[in-house]
C-alpha positions as a printed Julia matrix, in Angstrom:
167×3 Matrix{Float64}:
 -12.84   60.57   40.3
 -13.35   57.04   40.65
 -15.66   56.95   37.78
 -12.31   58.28   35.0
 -10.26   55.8    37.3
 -12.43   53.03   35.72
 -12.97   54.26   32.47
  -8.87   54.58   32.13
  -9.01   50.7    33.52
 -11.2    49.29   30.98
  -9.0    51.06   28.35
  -5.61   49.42   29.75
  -7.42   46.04   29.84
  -9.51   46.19   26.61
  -5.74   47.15   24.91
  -3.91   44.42   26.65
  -6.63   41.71   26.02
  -6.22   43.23   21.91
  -2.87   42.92   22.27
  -2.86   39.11   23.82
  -5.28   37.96   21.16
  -2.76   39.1    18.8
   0.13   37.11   20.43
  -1.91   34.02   20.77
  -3.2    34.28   17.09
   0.32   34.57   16.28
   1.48   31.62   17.84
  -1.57   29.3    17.05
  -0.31   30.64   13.51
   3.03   30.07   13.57
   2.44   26.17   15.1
   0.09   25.67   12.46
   2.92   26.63    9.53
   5.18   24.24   11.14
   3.03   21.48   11.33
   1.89   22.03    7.65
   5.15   22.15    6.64
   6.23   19.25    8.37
   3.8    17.05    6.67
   4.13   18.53    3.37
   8.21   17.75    3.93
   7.26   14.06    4.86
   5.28   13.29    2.0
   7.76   14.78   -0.33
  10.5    12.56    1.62
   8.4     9.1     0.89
   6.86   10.84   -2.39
  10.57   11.04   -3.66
  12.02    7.81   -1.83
   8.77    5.98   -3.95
  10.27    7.95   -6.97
  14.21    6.97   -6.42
  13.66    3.46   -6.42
  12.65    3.43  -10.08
  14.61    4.13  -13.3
  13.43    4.85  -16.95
  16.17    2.46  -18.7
  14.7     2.07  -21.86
  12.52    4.64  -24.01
  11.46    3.63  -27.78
   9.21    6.41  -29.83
   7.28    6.56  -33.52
   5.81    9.69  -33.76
   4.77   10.94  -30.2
   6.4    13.19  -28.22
   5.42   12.72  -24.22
   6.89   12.88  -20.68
   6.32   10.24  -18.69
   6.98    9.9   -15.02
   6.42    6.65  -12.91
   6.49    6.8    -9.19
   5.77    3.6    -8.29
   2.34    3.61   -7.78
   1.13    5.04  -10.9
   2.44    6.94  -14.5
   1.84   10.25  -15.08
   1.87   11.03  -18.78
   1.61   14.14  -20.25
   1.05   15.05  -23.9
   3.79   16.31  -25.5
   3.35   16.71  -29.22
   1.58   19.72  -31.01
  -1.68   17.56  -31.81
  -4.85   15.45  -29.79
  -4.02   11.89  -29.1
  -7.03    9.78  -30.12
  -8.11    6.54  -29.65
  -5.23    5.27  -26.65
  -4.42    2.38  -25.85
  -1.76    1.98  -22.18
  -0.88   -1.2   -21.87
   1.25   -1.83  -18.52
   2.83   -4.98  -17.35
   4.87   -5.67  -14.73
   7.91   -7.37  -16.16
  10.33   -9.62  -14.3
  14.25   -8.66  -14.23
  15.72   -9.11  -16.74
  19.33  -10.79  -14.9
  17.23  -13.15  -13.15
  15.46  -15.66  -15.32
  13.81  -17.47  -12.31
  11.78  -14.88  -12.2
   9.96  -15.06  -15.24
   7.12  -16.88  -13.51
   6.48  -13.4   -11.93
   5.61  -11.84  -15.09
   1.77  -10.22  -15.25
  -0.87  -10.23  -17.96
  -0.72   -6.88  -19.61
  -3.24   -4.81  -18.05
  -5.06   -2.18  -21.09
  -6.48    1.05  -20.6
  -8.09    2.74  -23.31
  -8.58    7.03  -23.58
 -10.92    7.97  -26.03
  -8.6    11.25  -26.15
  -5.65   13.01  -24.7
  -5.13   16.96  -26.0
  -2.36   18.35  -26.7
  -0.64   19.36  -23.66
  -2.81   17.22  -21.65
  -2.4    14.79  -18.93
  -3.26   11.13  -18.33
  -2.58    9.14  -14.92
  -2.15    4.81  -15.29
  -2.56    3.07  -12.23
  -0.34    0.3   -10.64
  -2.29   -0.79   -8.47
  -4.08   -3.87  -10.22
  -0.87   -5.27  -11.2
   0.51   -5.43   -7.45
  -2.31   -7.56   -5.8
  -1.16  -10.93   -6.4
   1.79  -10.82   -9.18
   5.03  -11.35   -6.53
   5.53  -14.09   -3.38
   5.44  -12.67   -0.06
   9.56  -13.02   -0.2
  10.03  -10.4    -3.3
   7.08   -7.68   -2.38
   9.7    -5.49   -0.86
  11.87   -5.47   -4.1
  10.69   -2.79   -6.64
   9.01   -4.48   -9.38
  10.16   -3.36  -13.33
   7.25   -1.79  -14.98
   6.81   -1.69  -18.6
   4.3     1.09  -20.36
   3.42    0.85  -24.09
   1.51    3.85  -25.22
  -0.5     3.22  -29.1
  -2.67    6.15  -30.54
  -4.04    7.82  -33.6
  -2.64   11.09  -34.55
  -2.5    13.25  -37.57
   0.56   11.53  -39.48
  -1.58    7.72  -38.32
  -0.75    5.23  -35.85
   1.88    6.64  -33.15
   3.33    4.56  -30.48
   5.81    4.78  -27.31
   7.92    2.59  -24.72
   9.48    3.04  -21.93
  10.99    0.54  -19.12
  11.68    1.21  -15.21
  13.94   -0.8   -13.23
């Protein structure tokens, strides 16, 4: 008897410790969603806040059609038209405002960035970053700098070419 009073022991506990790892898989999953999804909801917070703080104000275009999107840190272009862009020039520059004319010490050098190619549909990322090292004082690094982007390429119908200006 004792022996079937065992057996029905090890069944109760081998089905309870089952049914505990369960629970505590569970809950180790359901922290883990939460914390991912904190820290995605964070970075989309300061990814947008980054984003909100510039505007496109001015867009000029001969012959391309593209999306651009700046987000403070860098432009994200993206190929538009039905045909390769070839030989591209980017040309950024950080521009001083426009109201302010004591400012226009602040101005950069253009920085250019050549693609041998972008295909249709393609994308194309432009860094920022050189043009923030040591273009502002100390006193105006917190106010978001206007960027300027001039796009140049070679495309079927010959020399294309885009603008665009965020304040």
């Amino acid at each position: 008897m004792k022996i079937g009073v065992h057996k029905n022991i090890r069944g109760k506990i081998g089905v309870n410790t089952g049914t505990n790892n369960v629970r505590y898989l569970f809950i180790i999953f359901m922290l883990s969603t939460i914390i991912l999804f904190s820290a995605i909801s964070d970075t989309f917070q300061s990814f947008q806040m980054i984003s909100q703080s510039y505007k496109l104000v001015n867009i000029s275009s001969i012959g391309l059609k593209t999306y651009v999107n700046f987000t403070g840190n860098q432009f994200l272009i993206i190929n538009h038209s039905a045909f390769d862009w070839t030989n591209v020039k980017f040309e950024v520059e950080a521009a001083p405002v426009r109201d302010n004319p004591s400012e226009e010490t602040l101005q950069s050098e253009p920085v250019v960035i050549n693609a041998p190619r972008i295909r249709a549909g393609g994308t194309y990322t432009v860094s920022t970053t050189p043009l923030g090292a040591g273009d502002r004082p100390r006193a105006h690094s917190s106010a978001p700098m206007p960027y300027h982007l001039k796009i140049w390429c070679d495309t079927p119908q010959g020399q294309s070419f885009w603008s665009g200006y965020w304040e």
